[in-house]
C-alpha positions as CSV (number, residue, x, y, z in Angstrom):
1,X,4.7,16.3,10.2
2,X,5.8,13.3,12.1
3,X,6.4,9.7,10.8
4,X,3.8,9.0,13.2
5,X,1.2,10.4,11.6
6,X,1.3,7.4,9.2
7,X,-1.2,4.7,10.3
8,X,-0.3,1.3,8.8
9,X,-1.7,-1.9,8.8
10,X,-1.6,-5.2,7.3
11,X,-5.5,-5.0,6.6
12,X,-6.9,-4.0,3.5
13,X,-10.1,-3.6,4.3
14,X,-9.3,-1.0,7.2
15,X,-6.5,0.7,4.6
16,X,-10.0,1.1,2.6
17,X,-11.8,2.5,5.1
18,X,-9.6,5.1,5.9
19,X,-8.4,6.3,2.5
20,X,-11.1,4.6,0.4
21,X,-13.1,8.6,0.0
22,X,-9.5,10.0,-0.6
23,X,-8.3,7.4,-3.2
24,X,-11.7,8.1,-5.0
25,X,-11.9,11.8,-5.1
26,X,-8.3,11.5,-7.7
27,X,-8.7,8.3,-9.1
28,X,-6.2,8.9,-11.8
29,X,-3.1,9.2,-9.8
30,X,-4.6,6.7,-7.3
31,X,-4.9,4.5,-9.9
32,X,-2.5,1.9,-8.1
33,X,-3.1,2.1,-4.9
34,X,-7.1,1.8,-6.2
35,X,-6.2,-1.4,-8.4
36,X,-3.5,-3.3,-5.8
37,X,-6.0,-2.8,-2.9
38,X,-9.2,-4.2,-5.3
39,X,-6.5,-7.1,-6.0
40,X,-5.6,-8.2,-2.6
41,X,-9.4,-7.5,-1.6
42,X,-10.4,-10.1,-4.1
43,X,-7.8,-12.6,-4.1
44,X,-5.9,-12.0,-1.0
45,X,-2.4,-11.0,-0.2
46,X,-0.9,-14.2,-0.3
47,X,-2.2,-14.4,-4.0
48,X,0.6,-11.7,-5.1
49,X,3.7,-12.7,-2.6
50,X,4.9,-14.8,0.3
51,X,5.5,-11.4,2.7
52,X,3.1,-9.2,4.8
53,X,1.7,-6.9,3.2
54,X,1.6,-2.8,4.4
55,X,-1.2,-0.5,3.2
56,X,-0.7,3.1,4.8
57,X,-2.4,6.4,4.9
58,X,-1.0,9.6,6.3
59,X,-3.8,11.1,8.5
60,X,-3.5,14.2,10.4
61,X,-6.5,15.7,12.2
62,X,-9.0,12.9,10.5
63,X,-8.0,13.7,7.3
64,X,-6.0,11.4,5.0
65,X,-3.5,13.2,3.0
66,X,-1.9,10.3,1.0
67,X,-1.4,6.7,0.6
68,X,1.0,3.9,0.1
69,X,0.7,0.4,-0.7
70,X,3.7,-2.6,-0.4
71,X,3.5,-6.2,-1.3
72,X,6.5,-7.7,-0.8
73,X,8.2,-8.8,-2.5
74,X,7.0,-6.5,-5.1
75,X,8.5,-2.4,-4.5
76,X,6.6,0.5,-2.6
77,X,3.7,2.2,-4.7
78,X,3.0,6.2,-3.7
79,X,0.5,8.3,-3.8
80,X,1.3,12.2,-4.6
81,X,3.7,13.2,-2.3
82,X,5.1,16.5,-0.8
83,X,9.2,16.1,-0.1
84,X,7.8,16.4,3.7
85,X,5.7,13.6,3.3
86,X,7.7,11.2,1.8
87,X,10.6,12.4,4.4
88,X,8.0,11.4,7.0
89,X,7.2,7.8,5.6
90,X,10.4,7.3,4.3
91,X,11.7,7.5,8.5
92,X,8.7,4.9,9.7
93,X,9.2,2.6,7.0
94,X,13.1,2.4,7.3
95,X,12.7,2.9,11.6
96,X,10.0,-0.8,11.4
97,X,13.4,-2.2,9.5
98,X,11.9,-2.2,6.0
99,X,14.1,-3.1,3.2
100,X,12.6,-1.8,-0.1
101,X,13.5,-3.3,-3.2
102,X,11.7,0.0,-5.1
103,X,9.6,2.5,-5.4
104,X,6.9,3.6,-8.2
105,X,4.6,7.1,-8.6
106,X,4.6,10.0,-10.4
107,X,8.0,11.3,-11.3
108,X,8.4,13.7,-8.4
109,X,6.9,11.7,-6.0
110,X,9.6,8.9,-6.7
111,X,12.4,11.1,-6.8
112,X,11.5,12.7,-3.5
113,X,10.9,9.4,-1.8
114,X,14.1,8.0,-3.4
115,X,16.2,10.8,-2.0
116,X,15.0,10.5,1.6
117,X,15.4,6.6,1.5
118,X,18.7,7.2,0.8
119,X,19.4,9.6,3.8
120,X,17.2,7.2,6.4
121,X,18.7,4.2,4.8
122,X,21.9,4.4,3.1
123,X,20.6,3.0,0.3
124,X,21.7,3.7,-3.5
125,X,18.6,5.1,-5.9
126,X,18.7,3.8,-9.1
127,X,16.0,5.0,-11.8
128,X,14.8,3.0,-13.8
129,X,15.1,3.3,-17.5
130,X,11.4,2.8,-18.6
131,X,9.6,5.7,-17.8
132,X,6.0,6.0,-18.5
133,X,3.0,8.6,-18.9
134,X,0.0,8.4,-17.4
135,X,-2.8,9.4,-19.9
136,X,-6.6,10.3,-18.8
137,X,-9.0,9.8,-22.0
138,X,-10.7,12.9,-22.7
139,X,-12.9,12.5,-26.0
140,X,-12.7,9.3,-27.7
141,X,-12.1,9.8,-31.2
142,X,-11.8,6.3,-32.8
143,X,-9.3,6.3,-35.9
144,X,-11.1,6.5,-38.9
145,X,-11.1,4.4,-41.4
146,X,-11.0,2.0,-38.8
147,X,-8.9,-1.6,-40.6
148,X,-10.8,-4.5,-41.6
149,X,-11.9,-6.4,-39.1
150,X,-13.8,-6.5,-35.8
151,X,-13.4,-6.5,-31.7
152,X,-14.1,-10.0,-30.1
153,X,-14.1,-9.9,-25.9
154,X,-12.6,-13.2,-24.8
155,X,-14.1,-15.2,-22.3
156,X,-13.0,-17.8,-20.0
157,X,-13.4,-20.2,-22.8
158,X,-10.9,-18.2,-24.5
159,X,-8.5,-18.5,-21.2
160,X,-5.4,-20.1,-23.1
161,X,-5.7,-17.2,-26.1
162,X,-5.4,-14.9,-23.4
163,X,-2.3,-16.5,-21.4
164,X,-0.4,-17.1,-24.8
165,X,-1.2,-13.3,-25.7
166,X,-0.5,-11.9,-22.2
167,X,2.8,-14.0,-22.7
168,X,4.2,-12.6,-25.8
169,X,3.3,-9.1,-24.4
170,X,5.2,-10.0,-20.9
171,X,8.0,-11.0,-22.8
172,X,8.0,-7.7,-25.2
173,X,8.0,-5.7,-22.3
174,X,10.5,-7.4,-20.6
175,X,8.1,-8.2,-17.7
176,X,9.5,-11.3,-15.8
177,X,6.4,-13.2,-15.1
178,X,5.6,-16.9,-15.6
179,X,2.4,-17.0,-17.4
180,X,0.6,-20.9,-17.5
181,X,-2.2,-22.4,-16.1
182,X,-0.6,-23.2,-12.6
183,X,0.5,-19.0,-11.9
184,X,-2.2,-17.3,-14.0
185,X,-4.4,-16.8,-10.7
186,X,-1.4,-14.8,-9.1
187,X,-0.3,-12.5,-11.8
188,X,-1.7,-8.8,-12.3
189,X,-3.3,-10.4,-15.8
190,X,-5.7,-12.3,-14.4
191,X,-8.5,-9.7,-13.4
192,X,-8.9,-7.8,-16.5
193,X,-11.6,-8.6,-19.2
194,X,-9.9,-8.6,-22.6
195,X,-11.1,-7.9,-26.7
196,X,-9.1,-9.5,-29.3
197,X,-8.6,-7.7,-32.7
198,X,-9.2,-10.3,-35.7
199,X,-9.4,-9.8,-39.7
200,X,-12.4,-10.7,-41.7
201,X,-11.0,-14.6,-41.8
202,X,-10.6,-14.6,-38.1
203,X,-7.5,-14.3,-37.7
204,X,-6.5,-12.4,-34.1
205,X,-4.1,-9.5,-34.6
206,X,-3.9,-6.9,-31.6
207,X,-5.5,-7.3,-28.3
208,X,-6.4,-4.9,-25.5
209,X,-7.2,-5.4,-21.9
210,X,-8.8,-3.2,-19.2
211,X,-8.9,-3.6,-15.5
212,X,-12.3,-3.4,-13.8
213,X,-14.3,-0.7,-12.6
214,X,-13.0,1.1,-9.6
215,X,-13.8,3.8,-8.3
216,X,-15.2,5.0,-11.0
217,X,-12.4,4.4,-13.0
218,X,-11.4,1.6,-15.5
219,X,-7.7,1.6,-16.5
220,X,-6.8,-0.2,-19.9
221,X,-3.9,-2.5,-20.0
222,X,-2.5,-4.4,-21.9
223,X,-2.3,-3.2,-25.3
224,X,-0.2,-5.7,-27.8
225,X,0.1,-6.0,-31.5
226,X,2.9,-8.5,-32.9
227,X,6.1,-6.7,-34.3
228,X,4.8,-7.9,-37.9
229,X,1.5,-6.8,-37.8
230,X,2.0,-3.2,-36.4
231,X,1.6,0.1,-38.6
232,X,-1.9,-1.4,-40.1
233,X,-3.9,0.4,-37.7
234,X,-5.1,-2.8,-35.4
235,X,-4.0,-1.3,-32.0
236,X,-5.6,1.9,-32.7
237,X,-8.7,-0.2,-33.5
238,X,-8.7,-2.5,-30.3
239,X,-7.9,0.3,-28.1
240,X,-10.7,2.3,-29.2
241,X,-13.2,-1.0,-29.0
242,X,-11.3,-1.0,-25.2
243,X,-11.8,2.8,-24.5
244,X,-15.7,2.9,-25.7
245,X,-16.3,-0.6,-23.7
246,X,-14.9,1.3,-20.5
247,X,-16.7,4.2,-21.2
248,X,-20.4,1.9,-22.0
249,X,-19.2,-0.2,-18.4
250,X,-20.4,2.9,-16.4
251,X,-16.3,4.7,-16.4
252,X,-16.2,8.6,-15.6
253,X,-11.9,8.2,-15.9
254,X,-10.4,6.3,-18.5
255,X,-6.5,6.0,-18.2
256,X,-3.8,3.8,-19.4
257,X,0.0,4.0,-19.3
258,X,2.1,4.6,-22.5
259,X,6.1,3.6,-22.3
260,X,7.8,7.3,-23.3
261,X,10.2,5.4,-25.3
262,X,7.8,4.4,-27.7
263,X,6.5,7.5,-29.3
264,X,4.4,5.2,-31.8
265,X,1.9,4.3,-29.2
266,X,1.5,7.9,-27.2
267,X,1.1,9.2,-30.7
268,X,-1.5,6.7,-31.3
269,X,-3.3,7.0,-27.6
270,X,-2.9,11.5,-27.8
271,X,-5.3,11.0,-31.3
272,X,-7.3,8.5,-29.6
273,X,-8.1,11.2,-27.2
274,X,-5.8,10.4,-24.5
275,X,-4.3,13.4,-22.8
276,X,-1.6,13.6,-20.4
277,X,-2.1,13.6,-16.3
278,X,1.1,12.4,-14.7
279,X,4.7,11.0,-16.0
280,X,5.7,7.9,-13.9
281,X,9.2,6.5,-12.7
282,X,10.5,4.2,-10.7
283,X,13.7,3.4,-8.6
284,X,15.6,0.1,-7.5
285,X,17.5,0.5,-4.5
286,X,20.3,-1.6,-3.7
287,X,22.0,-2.3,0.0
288,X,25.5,-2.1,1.0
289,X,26.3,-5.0,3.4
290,X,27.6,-4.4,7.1
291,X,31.7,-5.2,6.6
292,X,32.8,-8.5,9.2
293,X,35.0,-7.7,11.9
């Protein structure tokens, strides 16, 4: 295949077009190129970063193959890639004078993208060290006994609960995001519908979020229960109030992303009814500078 065979444009609404009917038909492993492109749709580009952004879709005989999404100056994101594919994009992308700052998809995907940046760029791969699964729910099976308590879905009245939670799990994560009143509108928190887990006194202890409905599809993130709190049951609660509210919203795919580090909450989401569909990585590349002279 030829690098050619990539069309790309700045457009999201003509990336949609194209590869809206192929991003649909696998939702789960589309499931950010589905949610970025809903993002810009709705709150444009310039929302999420101060370069142009590049939505792509390998087409070969009318027929879109895979996908790519970059929104600088946030990293490449990938669809499922064949080593000749990402060979193929990896040579347009680095021939228009791209300079990635990283790449994200399922862990083959990266690695073979990774590897052919490197021959078309020079550039050193570095993977990253959280690594991630990508779960699909299957059947939801809440934990019984659930812990006292209930599910409360925050609304815009609720808008500083939320940025103070979403803030304490950014800086758990080590996500380096500035979360207040003046950036909310511009970070990937600010388009998901979130439920609060409080005790019987009111008093909120876990909270879950999901994205909205696309393509079918609903993916749940965040999930965040204070360091002093956990091992009482409350994000297996919320998470299932999440999952069920998904399912009730009109979702055929559930999914949601689990750090493989923490075998506490893929435990937790595997008896939730969460099964595996694709492990995730991603890789920081770093330039050499031209020597003077």
């Amino acid at each position: 295949m030829r690098p050619d065979d990539w069309h790309l444009t700045d457009d999201v609404n003509d990336f949609l077009a194209r590869a809206g009917d192929f991003l649909r038909s696998r939702p789960g492993p589309h499931v950010m190129q589905l949610t970025w492109a809903e993002r810009v749709r709705a709150r444009g580009a310039e929302t999420f970063g101060t370069g142009t952004p590049v939505f792509g879709a390998l087409e070969r005989a009318g027929e879109v193959h895979a996908t790519f999404h970059y929104l600088p100056p946030r990293g490449v994101g990938l669809s499922p890639l064949s080593p000749e594919q990402a060979d193929s994009l990896a040579a347009r992308l680095a021939a228009l004078g791209h300079a990635l700052p990283s790449a994200g998809a399922d862990h083959g995907t990266a690695a073979a993208f990774a590897e052919a940046w490197q021959r078309h760029t020079g550039a050193t791969p570095e993977l990253r060290d959280t690594r991630l699964r990508l779960y699909r729910l299957g059947t939801l099976t809440p934990p019984e006994p659930l812990p006292a308590g209930r599910g409360r879905v925050l609304g815009e009245q609720d808008l500083e609960h939320v940025m103070f939670w979403c803030g304490e799990f950014a800086k758990a994560v080590g996500e380096d995001v500035s979360i207040d009143a003046d950036t909310w509108a511009g970070t990937r928190f600010a388009d998901k519908r979130y439920t609060l887990w409080e005790t019987p006194d009111g008093t909120p202890v876990s909270i879950a979020g999901m994205n909205p409905l696309i393509g079918g599809q609903i993916q749940v993130d965040i999930v965040y229960t204070p360091a002093h709190l956990r091992g009482r049951g409350y994000a297996g609660a919320v998470t299932a109030e999440v999952s069920r509210a998904a399912l009730a919203a009109g979702a055929r795919d559930v999914v949601l992303f689990a750090d493989l580090a923490n075998p506490t909450s893929n435990a937790l989401y595997q008896r939730l009814g969460y099964r595996t569909l694709a492990d995730w990585a991603a890789y920081d590349f770093s330039y050499t500078a031209p020597e003077a002279g």
